[in-house]
ZASEFI-403152 format. One record per residue: residue in three letters; x, y, z of N, C-alpha, C in turn; residue number from 1; chain. Coordinates in pm, 1 decimal, padded with zeros to 6 digits, m for minus. Atoms other than C-alpha are relative to their C-alpha. Example, Ala and Ser with C-alpha at 12.3 -4.5 7.8 and 13.67 -1.06 7.14 Angstrom:
<recs>
residuo=ALA&nxx=00089.0&nyy=m00119.0&nzz=00000.0&caxx=01230.0&cayy=m00450.0&cazz=00780.0&cxx=00090.0&cyy=00120.0&czz=00000.0&num=1&cadena=A;
residuo=SER&nxx=m00082.0&nyy=m00119.0&nzz=m00006.0&caxx=01367.0&cayy=m00106.0&cazz=00714.0&cxx=m00077.0&cyy=00109.0&czz=00073.0&num=2&cadena=A;
</recs>
This chain:
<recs>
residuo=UNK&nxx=00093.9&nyy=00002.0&nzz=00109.8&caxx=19147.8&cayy=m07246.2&cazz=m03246.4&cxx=m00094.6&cyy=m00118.1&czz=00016.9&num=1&cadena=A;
residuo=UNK&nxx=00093.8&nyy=00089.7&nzz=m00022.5&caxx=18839.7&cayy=m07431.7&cazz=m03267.0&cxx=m00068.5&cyy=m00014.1&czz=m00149.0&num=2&cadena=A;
residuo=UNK&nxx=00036.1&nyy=00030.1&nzz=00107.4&caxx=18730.0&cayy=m07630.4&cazz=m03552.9&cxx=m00106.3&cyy=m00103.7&czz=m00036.4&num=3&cadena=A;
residuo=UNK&nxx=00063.3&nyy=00117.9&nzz=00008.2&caxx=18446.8&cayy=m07858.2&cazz=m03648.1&cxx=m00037.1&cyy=m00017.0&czz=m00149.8&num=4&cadena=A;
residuo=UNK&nxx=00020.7&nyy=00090.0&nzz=00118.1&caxx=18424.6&cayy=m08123.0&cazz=m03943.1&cxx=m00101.5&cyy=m00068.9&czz=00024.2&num=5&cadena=A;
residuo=UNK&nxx=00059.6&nyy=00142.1&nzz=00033.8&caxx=18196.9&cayy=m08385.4&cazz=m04039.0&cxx=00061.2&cyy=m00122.2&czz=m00020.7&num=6&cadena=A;
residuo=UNK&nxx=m00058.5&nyy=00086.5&nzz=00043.8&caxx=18293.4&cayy=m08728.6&cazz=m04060.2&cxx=m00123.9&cyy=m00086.6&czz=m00026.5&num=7&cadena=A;
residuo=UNK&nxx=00124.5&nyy=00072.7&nzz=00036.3&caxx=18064.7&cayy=m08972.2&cazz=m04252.1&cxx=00052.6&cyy=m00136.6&czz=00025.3&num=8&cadena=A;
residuo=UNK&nxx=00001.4&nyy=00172.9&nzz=00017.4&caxx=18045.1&cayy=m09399.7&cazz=m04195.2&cxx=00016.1&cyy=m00033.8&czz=00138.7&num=9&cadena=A;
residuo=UNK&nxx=m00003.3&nyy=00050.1&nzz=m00130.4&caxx=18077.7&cayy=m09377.2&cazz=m03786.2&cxx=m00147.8&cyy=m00081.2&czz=00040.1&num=10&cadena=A;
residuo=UNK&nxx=00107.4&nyy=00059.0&nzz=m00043.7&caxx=17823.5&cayy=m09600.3&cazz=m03646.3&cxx=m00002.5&cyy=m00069.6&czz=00161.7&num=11&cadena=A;
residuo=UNK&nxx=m00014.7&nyy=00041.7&nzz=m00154.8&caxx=17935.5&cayy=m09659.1&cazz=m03287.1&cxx=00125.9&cyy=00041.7&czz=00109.4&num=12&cadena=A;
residuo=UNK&nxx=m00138.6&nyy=m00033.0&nzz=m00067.2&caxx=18170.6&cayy=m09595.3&cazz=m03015.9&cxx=00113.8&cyy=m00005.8&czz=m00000.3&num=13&cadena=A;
residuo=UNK&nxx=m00156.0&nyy=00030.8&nzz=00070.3&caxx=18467.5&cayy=m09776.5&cazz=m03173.3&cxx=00027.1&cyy=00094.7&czz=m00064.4&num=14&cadena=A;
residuo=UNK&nxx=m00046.1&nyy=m00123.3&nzz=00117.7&caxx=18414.0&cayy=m09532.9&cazz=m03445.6&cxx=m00002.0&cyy=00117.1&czz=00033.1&num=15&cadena=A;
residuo=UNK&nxx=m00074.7&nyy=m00130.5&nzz=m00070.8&caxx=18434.8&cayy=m09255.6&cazz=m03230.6&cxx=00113.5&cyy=m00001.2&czz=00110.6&num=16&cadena=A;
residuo=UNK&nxx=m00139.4&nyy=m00035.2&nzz=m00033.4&caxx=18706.5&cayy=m09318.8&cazz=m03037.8&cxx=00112.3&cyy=m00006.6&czz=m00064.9&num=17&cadena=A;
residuo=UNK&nxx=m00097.8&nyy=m00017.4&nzz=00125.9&caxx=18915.3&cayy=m09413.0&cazz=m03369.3&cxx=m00011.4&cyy=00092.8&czz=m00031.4&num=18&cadena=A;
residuo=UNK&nxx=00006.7&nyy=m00147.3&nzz=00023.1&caxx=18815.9&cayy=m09087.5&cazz=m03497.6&cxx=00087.5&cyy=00105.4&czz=00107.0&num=19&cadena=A;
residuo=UNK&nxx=m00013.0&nyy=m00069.1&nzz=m00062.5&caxx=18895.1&cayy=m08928.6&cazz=m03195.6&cxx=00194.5&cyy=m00010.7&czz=00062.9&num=20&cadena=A;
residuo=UNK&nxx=m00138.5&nyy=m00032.3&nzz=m00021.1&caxx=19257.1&cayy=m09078.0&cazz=m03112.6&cxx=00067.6&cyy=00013.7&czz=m00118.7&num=21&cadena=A;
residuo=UNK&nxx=m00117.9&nyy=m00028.2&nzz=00135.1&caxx=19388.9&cayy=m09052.5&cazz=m03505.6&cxx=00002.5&cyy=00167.6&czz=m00006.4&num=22&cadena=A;
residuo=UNK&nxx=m00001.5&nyy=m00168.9&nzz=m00031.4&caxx=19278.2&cayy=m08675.3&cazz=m03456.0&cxx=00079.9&cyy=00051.1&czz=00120.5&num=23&cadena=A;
residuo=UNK&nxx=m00052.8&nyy=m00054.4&nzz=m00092.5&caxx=19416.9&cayy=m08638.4&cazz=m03167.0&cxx=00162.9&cyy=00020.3&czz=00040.8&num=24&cadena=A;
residuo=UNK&nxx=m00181.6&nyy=00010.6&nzz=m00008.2&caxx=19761.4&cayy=m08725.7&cazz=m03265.5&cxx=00054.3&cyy=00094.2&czz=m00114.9&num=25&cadena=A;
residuo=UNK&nxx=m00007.9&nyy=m00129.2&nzz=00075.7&caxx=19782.6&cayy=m08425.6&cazz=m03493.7&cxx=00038.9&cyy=00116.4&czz=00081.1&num=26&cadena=A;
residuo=UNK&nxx=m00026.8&nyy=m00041.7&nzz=m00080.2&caxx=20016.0&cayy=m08225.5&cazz=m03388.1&cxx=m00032.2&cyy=00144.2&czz=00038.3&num=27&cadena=A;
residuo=UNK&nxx=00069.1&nyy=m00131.9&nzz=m00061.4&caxx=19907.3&cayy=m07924.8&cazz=m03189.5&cxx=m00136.5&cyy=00003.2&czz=00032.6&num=28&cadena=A;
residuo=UNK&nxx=00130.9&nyy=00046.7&nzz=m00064.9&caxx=19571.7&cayy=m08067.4&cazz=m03119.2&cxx=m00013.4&cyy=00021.6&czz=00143.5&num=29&cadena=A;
residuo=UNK&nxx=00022.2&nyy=00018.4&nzz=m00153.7&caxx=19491.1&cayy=m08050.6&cazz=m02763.1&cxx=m00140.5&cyy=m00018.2&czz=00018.6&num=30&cadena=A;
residuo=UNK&nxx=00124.7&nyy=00062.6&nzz=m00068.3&caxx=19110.8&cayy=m08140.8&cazz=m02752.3&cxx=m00062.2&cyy=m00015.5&czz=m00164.3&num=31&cadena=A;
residuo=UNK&nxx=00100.7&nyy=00098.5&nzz=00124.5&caxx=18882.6&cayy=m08402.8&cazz=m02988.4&cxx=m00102.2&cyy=m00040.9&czz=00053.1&num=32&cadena=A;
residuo=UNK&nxx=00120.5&nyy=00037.7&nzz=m00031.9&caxx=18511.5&cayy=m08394.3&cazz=m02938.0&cxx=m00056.5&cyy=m00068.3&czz=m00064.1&num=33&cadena=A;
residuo=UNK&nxx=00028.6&nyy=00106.3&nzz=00133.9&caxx=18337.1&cayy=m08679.9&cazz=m03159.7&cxx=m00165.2&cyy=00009.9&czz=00033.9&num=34&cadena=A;
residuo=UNK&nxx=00187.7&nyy=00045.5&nzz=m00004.9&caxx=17898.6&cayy=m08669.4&cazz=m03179.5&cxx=m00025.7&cyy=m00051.6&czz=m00089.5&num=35&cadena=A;
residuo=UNK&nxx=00040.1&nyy=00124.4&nzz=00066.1&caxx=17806.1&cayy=m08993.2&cazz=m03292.5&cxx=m00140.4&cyy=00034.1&czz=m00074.9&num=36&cadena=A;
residuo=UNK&nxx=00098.3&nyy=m00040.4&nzz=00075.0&caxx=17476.3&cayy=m08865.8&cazz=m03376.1&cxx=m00011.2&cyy=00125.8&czz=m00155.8&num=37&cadena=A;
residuo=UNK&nxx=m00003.6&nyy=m00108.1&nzz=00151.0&caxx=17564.4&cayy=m08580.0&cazz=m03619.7&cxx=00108.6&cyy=m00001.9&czz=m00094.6&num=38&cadena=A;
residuo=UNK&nxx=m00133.2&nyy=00067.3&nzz=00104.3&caxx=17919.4&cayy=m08730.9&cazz=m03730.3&cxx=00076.3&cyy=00150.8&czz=00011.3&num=39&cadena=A;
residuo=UNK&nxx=m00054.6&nyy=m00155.8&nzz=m00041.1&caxx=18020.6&cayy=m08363.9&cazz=m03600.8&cxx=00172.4&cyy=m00018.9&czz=00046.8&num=40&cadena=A;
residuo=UNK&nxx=m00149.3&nyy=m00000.3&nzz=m00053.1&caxx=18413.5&cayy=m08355.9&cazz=m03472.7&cxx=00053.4&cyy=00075.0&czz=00042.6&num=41&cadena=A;
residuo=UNK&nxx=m00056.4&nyy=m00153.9&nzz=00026.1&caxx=18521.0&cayy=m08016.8&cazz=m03351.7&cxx=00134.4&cyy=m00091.5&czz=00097.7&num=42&cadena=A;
residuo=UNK&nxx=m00135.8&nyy=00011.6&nzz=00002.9&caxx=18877.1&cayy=m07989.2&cazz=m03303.4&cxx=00095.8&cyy=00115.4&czz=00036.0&num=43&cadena=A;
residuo=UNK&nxx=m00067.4&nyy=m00093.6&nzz=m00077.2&caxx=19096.6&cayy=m07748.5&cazz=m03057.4&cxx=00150.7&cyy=m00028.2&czz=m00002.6&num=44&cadena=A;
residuo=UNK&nxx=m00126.0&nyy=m00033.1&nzz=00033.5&caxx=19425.7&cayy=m07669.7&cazz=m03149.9&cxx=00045.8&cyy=00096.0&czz=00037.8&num=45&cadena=A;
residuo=UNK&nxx=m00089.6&nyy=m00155.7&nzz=m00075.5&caxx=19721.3&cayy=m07411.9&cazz=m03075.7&cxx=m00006.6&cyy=00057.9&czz=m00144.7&num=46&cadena=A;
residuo=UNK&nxx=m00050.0&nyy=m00039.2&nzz=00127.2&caxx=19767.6&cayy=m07361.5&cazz=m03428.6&cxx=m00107.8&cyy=m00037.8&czz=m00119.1&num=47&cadena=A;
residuo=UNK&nxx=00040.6&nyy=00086.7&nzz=00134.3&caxx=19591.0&cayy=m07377.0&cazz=m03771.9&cxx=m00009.5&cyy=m00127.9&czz=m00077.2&num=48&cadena=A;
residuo=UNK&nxx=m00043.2&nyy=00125.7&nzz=00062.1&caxx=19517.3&cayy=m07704.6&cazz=m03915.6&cxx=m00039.6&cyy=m00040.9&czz=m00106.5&num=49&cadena=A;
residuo=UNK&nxx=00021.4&nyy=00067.8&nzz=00132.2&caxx=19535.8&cayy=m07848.6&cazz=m04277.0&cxx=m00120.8&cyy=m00070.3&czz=m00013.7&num=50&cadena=A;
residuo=UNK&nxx=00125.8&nyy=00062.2&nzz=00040.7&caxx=19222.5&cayy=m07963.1&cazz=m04406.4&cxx=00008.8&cyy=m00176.0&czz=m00002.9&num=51&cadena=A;
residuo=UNK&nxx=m00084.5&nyy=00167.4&nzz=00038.4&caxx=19428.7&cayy=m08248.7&cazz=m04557.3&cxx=00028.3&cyy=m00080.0&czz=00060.8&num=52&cadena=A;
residuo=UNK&nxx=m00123.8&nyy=00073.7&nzz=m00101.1&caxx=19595.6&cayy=m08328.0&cazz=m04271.7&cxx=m00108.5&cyy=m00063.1&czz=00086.5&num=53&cadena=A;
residuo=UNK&nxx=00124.9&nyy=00044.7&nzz=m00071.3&caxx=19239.6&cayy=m08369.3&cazz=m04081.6&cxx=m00031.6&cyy=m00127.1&czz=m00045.6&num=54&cadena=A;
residuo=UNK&nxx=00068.3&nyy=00117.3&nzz=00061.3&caxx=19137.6&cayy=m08593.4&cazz=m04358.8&cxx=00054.3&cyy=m00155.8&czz=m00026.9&num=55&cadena=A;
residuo=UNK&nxx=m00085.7&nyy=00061.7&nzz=00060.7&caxx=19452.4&cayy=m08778.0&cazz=m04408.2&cxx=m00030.5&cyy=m00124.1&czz=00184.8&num=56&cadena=A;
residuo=UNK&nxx=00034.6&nyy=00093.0&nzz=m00146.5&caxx=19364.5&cayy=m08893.9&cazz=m03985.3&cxx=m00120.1&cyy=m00030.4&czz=00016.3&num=57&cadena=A;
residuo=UNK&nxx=00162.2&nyy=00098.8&nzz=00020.4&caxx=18996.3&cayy=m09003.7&cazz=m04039.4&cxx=m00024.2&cyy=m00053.6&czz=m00087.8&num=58&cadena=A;
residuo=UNK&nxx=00008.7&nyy=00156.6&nzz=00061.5&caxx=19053.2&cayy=m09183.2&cazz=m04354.1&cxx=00131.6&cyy=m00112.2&czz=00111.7&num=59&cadena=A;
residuo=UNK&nxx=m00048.5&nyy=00109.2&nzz=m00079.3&caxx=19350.3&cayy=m09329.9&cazz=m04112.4&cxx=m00109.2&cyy=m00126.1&czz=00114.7&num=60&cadena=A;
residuo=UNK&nxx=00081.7&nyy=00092.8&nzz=m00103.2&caxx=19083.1&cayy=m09429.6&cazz=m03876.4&cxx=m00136.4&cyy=m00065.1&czz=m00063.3&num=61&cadena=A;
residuo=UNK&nxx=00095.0&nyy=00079.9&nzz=00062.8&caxx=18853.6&cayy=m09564.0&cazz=m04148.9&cxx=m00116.4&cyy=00028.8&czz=00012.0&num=62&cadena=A;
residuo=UNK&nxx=00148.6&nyy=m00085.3&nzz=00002.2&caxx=18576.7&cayy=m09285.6&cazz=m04211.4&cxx=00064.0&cyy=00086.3&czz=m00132.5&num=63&cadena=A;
residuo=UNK&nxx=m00094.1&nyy=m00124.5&nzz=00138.0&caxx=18602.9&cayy=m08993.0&cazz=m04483.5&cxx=m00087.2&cyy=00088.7&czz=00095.7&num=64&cadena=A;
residuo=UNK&nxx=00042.2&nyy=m00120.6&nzz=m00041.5&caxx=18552.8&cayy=m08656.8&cazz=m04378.1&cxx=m00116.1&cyy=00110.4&czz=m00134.3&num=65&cadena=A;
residuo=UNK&nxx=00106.2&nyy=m00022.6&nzz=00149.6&caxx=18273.6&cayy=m08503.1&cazz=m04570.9&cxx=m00001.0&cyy=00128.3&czz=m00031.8&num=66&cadena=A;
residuo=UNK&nxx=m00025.9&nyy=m00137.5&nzz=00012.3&caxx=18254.3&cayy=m08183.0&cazz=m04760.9&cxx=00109.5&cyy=00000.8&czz=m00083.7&num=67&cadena=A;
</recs>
């Protein structure tokens, strides 16, 4: 499955690779794309993933997911 979010407050590469490894440790993830320019995130999984559970790992990495 392939999924893409928004995440709002990134402003640089730190903040996309935080984004990108707190997502990525969600389990059944297997690929985290991060575009710094559109705050875009898509997100490849084996399985369905919780909205919540998305949001609950980019406020971990100190962004909110928008929407």
């Amino acid at each position: 499955m392939v999924t893409t979010y928004t995440v709002s407050g990134m402003t640089c590469g730190h903040c996309v690779e935080a984004v990108r490894t707190e997502v990525g440790r969600i389990g059944g993830v297997t690929d985290v794309n991060v575009d710094l320019a559109s705050g875009g995130v898509t997100v490849t999984s084996d399985r369905p993933l919780d909205r919540a559970e998305v949001a609950a790992a980019v406020d971990e990495a100190g962004y909110t997911l928008a929407g």
